[in-house]
N, CA, C and O of each residue as an XYZ file, in Angstrom:
708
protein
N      -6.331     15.262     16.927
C      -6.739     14.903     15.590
C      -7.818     13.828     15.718
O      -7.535     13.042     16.622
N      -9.043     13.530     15.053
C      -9.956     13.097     14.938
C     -10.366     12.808     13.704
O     -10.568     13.597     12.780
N     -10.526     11.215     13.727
C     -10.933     10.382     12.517
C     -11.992      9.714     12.628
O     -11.964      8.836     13.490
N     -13.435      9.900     11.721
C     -14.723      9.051     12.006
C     -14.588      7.936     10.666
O     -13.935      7.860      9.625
N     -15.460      7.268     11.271
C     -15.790      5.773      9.756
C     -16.862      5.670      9.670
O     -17.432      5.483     10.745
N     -17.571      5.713      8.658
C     -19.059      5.417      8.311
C     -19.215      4.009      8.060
O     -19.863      3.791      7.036
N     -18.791      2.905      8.727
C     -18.412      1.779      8.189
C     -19.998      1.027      7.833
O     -20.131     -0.171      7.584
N     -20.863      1.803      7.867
C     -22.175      0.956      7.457
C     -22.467      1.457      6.230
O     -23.427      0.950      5.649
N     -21.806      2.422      5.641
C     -22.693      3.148      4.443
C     -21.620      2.663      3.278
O     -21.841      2.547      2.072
N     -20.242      2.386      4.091
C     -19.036      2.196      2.983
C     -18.463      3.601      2.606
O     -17.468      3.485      1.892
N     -18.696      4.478      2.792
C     -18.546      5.634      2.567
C     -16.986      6.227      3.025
O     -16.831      6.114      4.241
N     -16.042      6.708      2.462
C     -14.404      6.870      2.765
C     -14.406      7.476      4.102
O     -15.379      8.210      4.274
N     -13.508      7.375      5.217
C     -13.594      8.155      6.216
C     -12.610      9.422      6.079
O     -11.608      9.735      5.437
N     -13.573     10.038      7.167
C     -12.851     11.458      6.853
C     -11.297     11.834      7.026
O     -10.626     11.009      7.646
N     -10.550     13.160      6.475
C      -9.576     12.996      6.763
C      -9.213     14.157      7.939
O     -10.176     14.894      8.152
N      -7.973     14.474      8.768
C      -7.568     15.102      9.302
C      -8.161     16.802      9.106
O      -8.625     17.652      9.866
N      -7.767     16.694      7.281
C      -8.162     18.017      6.725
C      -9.956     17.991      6.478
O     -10.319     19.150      6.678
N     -10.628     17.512      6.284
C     -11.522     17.659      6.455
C     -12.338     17.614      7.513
O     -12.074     16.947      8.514
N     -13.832     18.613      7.322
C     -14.705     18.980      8.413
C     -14.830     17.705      9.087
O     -15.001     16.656      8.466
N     -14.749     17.779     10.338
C     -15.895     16.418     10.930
C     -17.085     16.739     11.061
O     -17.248     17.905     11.420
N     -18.384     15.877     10.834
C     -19.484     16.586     10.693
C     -20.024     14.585     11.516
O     -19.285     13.637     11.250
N     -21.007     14.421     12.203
C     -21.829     13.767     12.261
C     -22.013     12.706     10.777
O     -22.275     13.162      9.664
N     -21.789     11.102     11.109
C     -21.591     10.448     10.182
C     -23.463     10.000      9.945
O     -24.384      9.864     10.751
N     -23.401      9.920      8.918
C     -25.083     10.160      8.692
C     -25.251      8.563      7.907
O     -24.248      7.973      7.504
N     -26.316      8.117      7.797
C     -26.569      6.553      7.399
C     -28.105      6.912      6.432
O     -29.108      7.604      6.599
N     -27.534      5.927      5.301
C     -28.649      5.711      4.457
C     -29.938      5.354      4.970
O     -29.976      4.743      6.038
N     -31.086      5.664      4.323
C     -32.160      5.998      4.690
C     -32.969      3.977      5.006
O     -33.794      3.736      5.887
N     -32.374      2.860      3.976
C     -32.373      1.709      3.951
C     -31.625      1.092      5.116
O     -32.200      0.028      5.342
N     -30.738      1.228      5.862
C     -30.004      0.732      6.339
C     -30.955      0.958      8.367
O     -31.457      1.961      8.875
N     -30.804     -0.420      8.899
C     -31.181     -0.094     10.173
C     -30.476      0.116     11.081
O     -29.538     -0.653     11.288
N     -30.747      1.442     12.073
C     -30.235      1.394     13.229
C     -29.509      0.657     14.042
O     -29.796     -0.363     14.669
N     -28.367      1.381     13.957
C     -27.875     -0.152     14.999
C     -26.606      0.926     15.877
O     -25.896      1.812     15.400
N     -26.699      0.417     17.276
C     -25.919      1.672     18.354
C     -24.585      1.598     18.015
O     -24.004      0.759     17.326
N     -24.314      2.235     18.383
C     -23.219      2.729     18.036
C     -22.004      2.596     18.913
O     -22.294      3.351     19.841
N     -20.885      2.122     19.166
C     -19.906      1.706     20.435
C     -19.406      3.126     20.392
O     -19.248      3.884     19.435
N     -19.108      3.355     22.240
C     -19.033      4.315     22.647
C     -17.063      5.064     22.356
O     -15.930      4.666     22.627
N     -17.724      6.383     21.623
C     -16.161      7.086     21.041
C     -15.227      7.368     22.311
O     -15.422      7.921     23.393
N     -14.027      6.691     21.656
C     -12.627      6.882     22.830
C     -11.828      8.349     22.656
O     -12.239      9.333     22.041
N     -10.998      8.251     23.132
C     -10.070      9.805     23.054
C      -9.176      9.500     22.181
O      -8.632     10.454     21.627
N      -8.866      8.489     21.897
C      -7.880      8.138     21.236
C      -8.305      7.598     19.922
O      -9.154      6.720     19.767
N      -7.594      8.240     18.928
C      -7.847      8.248     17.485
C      -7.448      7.194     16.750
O      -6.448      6.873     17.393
N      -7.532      6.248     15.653
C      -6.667      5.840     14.268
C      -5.619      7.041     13.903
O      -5.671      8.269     13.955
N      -4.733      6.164     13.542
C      -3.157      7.154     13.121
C      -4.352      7.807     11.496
O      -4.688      8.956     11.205
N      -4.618      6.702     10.920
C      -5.248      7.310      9.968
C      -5.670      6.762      9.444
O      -5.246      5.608      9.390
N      -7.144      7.245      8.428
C      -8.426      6.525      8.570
C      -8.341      5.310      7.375
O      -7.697      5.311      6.325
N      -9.506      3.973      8.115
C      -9.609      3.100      7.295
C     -10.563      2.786      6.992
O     -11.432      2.959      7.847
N     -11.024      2.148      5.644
C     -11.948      1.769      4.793
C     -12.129      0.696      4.307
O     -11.207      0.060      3.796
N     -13.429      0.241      4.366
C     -13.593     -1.268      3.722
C     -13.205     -0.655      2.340
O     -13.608      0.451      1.981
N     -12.370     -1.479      1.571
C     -11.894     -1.080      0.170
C     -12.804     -2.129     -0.304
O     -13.118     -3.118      0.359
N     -13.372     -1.750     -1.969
C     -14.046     -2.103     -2.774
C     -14.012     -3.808     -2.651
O     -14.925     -4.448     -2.130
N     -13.328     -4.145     -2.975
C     -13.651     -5.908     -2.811
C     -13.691     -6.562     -1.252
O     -13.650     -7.771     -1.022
N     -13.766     -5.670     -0.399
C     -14.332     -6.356      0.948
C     -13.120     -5.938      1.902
O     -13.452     -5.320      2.913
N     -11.704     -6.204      1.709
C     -10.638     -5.640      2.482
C     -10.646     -4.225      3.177
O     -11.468     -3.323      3.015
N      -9.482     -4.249      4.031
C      -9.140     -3.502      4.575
C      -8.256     -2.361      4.197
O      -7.145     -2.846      3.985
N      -8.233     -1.074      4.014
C      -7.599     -0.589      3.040
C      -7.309      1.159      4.274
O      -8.140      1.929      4.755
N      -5.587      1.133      4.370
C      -5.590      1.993      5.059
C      -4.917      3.750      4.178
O      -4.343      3.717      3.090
N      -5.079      4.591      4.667
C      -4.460      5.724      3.690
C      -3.997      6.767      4.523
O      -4.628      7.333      5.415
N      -2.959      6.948      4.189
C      -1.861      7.585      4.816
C      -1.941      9.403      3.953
O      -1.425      9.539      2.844
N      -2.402     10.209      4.425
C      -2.643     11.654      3.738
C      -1.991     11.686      3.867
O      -1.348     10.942      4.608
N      -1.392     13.121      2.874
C      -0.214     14.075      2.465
C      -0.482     14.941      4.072
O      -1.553     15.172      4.632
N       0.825     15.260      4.478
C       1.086     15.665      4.756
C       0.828     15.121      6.747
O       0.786     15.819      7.760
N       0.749     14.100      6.609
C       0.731     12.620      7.645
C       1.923     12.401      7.714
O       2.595     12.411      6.683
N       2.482     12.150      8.925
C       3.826     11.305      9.203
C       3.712     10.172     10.303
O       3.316     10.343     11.456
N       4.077      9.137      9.807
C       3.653      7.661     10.635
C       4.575      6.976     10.692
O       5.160      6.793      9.625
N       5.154      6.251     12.008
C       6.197      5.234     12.358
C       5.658      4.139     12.845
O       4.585      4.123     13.449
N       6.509      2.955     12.570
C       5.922      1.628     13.124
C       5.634      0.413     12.448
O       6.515     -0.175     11.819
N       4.561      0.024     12.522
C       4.380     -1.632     12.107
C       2.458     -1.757     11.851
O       1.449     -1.783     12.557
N       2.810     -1.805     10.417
C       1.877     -2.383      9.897
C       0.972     -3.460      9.367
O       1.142     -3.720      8.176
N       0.163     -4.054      9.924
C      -0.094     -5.426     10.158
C      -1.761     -5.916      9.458
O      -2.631     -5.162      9.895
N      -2.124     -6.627      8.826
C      -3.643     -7.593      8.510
C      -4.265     -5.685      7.837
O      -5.075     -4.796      8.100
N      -3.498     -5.934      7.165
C      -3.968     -4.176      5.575
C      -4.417     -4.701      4.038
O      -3.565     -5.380      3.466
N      -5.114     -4.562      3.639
C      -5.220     -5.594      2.042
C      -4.368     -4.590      1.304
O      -3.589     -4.970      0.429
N      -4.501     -3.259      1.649
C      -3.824     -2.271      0.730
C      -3.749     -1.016      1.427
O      -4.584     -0.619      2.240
N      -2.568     -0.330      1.021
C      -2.084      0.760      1.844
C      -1.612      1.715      0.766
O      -0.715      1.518     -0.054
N      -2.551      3.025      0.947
C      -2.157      4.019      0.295
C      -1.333      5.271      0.728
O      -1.717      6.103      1.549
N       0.122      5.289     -0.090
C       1.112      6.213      0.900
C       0.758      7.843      0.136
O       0.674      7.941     -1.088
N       0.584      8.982      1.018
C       0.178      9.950      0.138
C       1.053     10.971      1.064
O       1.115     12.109      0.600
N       1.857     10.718      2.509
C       2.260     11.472      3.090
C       3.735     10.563      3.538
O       4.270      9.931      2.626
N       4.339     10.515      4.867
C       5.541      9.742      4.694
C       5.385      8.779      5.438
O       4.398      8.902      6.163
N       6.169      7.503      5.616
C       5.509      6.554      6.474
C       6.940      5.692      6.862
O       7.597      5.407      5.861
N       7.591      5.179      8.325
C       8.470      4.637      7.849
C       8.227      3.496      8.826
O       8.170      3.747     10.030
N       8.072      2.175      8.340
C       7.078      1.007      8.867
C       7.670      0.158      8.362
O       8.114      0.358      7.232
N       7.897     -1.131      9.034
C       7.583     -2.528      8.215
C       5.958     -3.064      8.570
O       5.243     -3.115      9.571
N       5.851     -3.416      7.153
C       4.608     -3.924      5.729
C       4.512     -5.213      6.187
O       5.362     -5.985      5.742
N       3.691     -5.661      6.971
C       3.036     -7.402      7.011
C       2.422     -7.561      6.723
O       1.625     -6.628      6.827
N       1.911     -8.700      6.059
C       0.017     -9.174      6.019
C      -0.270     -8.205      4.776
O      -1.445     -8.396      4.462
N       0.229     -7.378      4.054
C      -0.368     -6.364      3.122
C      -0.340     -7.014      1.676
O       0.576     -7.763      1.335
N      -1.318     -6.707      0.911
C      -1.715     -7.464     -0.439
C      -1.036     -6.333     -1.336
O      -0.158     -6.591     -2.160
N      -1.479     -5.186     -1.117
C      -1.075     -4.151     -2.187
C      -0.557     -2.964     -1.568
O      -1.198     -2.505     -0.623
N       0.558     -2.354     -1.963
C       1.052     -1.165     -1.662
C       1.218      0.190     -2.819
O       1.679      0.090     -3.956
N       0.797      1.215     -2.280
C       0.466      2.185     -3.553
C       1.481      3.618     -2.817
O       1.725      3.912     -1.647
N       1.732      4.023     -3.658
C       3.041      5.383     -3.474
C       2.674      6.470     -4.081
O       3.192      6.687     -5.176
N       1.643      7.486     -3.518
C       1.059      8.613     -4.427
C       2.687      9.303     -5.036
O       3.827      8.892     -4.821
N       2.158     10.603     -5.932
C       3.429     11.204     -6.190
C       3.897     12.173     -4.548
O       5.010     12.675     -4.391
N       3.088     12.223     -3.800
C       3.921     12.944     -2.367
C       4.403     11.764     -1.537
O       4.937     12.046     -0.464
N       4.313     10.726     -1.812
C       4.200      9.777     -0.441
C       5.657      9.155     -1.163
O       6.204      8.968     -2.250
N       5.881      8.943      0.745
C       7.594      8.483      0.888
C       7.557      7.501      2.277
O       7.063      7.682      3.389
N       8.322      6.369      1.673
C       7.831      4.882      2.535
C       9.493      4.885      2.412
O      10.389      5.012      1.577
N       9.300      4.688      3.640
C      10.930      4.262      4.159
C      10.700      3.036      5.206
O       9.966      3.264      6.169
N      11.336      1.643      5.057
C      11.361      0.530      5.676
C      11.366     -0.909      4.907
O      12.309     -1.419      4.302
N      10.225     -1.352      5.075
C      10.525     -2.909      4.688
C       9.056     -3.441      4.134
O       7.988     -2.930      4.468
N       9.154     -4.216      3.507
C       7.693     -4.518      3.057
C       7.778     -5.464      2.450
O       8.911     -5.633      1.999
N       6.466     -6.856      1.998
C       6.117     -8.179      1.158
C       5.291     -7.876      1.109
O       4.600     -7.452      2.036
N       4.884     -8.022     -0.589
C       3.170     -7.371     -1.062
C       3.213     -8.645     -1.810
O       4.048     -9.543     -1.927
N       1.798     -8.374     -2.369
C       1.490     -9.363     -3.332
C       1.759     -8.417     -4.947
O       2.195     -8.974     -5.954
N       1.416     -7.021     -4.889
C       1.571     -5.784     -5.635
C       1.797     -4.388     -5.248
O       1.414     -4.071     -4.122
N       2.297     -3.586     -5.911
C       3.129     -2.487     -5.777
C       3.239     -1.354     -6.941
O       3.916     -1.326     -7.969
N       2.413     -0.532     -6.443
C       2.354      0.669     -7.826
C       3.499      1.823     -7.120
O       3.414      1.950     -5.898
N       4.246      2.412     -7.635
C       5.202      3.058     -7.454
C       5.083      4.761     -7.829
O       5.714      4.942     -8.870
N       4.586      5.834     -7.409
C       4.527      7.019     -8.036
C       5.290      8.089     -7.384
O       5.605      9.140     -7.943
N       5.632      7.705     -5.921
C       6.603      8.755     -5.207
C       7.897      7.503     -4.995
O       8.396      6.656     -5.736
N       8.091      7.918     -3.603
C       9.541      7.105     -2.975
C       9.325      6.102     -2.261
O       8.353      5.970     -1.517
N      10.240      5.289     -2.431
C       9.998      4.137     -1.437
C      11.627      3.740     -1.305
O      12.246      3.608     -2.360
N      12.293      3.557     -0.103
C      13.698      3.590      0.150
C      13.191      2.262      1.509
O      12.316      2.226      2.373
N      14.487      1.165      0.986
C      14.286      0.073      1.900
C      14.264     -1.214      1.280
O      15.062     -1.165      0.344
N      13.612     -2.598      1.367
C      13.706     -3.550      1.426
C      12.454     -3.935      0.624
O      11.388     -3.712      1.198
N      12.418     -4.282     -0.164
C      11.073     -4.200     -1.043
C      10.738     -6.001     -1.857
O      11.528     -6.566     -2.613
N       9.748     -6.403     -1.525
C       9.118     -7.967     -1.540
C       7.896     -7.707     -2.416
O       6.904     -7.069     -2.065
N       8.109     -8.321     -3.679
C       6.859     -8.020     -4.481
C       6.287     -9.436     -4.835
O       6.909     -9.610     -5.883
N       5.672    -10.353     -4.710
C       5.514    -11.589     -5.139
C       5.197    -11.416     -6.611
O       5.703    -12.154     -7.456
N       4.185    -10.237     -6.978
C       3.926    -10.469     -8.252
C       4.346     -9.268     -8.894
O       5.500     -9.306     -9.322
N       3.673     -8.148     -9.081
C       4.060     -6.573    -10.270
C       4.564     -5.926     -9.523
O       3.947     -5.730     -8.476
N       5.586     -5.444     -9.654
C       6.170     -3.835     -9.376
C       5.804     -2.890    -10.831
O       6.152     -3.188    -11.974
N       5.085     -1.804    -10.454
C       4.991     -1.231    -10.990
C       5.640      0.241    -10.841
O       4.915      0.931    -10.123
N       6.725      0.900    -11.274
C       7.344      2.410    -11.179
C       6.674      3.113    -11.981
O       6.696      2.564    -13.083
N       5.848      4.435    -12.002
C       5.573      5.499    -12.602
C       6.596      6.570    -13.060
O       7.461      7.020    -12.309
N       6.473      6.843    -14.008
C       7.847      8.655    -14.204
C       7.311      9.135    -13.129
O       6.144      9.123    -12.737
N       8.385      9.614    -12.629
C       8.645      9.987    -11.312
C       8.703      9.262     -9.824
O       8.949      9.773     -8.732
N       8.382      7.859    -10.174
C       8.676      7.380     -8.709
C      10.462      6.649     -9.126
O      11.184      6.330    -10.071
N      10.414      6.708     -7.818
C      12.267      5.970     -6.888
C      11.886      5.166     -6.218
O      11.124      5.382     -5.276
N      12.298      4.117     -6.522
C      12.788      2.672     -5.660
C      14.242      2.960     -5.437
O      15.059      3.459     -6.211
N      14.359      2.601     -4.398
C      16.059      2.310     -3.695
C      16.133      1.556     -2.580
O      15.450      1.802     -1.586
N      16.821      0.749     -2.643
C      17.199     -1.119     -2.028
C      17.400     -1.974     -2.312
O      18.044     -2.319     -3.303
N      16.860     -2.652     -1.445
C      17.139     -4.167     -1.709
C      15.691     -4.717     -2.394
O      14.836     -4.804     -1.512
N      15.231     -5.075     -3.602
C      14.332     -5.152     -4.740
C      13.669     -6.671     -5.069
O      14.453     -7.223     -5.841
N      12.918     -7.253     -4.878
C      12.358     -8.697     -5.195
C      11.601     -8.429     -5.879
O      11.444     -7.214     -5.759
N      10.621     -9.012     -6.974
C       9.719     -8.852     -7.917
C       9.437     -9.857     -8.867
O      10.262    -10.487     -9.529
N       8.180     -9.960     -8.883
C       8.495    -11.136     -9.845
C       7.838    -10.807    -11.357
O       8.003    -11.554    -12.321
N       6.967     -9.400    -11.402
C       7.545     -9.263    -12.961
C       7.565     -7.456    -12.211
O       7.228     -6.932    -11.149
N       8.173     -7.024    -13.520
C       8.501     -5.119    -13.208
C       7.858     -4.734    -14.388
O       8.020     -5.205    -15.514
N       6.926     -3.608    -13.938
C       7.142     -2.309    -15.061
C       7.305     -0.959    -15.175
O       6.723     -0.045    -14.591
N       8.162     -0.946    -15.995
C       8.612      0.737    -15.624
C       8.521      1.674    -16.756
O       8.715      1.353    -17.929
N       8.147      3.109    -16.241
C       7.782      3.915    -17.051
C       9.330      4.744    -17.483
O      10.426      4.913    -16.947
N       8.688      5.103    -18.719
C       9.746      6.206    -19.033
C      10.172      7.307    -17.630
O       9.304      7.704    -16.853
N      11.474      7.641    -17.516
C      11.661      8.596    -16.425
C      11.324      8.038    -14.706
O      11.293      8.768    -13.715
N      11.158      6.940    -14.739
C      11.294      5.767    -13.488
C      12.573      5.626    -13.114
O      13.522      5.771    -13.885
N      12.680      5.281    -11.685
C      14.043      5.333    -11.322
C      14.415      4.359    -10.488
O      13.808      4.427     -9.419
N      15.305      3.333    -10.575
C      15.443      1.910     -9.621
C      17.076      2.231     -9.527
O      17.919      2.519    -10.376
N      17.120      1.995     -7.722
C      18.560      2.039     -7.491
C      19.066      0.781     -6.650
O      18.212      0.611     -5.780
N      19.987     -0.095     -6.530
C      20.011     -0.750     -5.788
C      20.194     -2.072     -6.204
O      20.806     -2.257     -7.256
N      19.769     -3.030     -5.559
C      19.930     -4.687     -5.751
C      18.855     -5.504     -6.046
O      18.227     -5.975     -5.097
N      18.491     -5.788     -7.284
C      17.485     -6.219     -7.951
C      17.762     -8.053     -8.707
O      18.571     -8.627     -9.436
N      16.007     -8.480     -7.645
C      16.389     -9.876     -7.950
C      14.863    -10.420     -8.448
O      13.784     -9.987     -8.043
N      15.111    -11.622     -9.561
C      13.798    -11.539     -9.455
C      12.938    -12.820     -9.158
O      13.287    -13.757     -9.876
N      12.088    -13.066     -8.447
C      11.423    -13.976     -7.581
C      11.204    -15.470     -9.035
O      11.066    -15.330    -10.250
N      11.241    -16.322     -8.477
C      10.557    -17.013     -9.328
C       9.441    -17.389     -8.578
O       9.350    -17.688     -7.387
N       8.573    -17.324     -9.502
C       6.504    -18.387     -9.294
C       7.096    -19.344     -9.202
O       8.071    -19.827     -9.777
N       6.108    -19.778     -8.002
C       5.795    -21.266     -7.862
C       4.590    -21.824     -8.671
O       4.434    -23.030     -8.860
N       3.747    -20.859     -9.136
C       2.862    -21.603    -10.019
C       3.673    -22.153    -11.434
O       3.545    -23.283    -11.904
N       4.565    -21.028    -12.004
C       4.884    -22.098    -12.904
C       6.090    -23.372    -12.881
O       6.674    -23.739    -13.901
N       6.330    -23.962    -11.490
C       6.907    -25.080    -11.150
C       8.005    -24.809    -11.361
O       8.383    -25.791    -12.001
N       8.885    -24.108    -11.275
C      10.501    -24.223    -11.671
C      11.614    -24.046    -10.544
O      11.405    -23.067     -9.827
N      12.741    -24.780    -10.239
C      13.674    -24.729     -9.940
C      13.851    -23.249     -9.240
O      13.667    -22.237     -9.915
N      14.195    -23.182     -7.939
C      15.423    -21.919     -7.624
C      15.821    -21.185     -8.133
O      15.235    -20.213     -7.655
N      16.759    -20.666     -9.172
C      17.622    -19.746     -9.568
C      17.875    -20.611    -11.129
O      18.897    -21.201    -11.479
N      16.947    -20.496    -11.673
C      17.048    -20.842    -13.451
C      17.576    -20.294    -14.450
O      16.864    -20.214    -15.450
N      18.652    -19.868    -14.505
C      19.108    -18.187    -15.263
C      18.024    -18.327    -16.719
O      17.531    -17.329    -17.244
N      17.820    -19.519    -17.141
C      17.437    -19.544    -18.014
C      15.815    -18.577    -18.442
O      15.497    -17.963    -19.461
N      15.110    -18.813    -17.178
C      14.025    -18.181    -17.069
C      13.889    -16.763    -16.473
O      13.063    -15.904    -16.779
N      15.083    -16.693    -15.366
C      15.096    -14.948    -15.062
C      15.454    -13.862    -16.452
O      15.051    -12.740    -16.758
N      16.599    -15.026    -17.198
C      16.670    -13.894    -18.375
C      15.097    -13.753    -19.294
O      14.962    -12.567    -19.596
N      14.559    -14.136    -19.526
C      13.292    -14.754    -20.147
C      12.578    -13.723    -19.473
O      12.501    -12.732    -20.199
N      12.103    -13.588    -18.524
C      11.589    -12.790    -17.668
C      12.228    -11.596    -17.827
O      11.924    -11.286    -18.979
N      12.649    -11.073    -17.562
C      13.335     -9.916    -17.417
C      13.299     -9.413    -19.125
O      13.116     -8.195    -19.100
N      13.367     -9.725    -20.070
C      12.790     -9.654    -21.601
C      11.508     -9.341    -21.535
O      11.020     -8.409    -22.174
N      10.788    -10.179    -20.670
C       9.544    -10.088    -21.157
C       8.680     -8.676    -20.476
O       7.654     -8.140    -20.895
N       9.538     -8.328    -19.268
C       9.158     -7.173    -18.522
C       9.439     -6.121    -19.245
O       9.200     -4.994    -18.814
């Protein structure tokens, strides 16, 4: 399997299922050599994502084990069963199924995700995605036909200065979600 990056044009890299063809460079952009191609591939391809990060994507029909590390955002579209470090945002197409452990900063939810789940800020569930575990978050939203199973707690901000375990404000929160 063979994965190229156009990493000068910004341009998405190719996937498994698609042609490989010679990565071609804008007509503005200068020459510059090229480090010499290994035998050995990316599990699967990555992209400078729009605000400058690192942004990796996991195709349908991809299966990946292991440890994921310094990702701004990770798109699950096939199955993946990893612990999540260093990752800002985690995304769950409707095929993609994440089994393991993870601390995001955010979290859109549209397939499965089974495991240990660290949201500092939004969880977001779509109709049709499943959460099941152990659940942190510090605000939720969920769609009609969303599905949460498991042990659900919810983080308090440190920006807004408060105490540990405030019932006063988790209930508050949890209203306001």
């Amino acid at each position: 399997m063979l994965f190229k990056q156009n990493a000068q044009s910004g341009q998405p890299a190719t996937t498994a299922s698609e042609s490989v063809s010679a990565v071609t460079k804008p007509l503005s952009t200068p020459t510059v050599p090229s480090a010499p191609m290994t035998a050995r591939a990316p599990a699967a391809p990555v992209a400078e994502a729009p605000d400058g990060g690192k942004r990796l994507i996991v195709g349908q029909g991809i299966q990946m084990k292991g440890e994921i590390t310094a990702c701004d955002r990770l798109v699950v579209e096939g199955q993946v069963e990893v612990t999540l470090k260093a990752t800002r945002m985690l995304e769950i197409k409707p095929t993609g199924h994440f089994t393991g452990s993870c601390e995001v900063e955010e979290a859109d939810v549209s397939g499965v995700y089974d495991g240990n789940l660290t949201v500092r800020g939004r969880l977001i569930v779509h109709a049709g995605g499943r959460v099941t575990g152990d659940i942190s978050y510090g605000e939720i939203e969920l769609e009609r036909g969303a599905q949460i199973t498991g042990k659900l707690s919810v983080r308090e901000r440190a920006a807004q200065g408060s105490t540990q375990g405030t019932p006063q404000r988790s209930d508050a929160r949890r209203n306001a979600a």
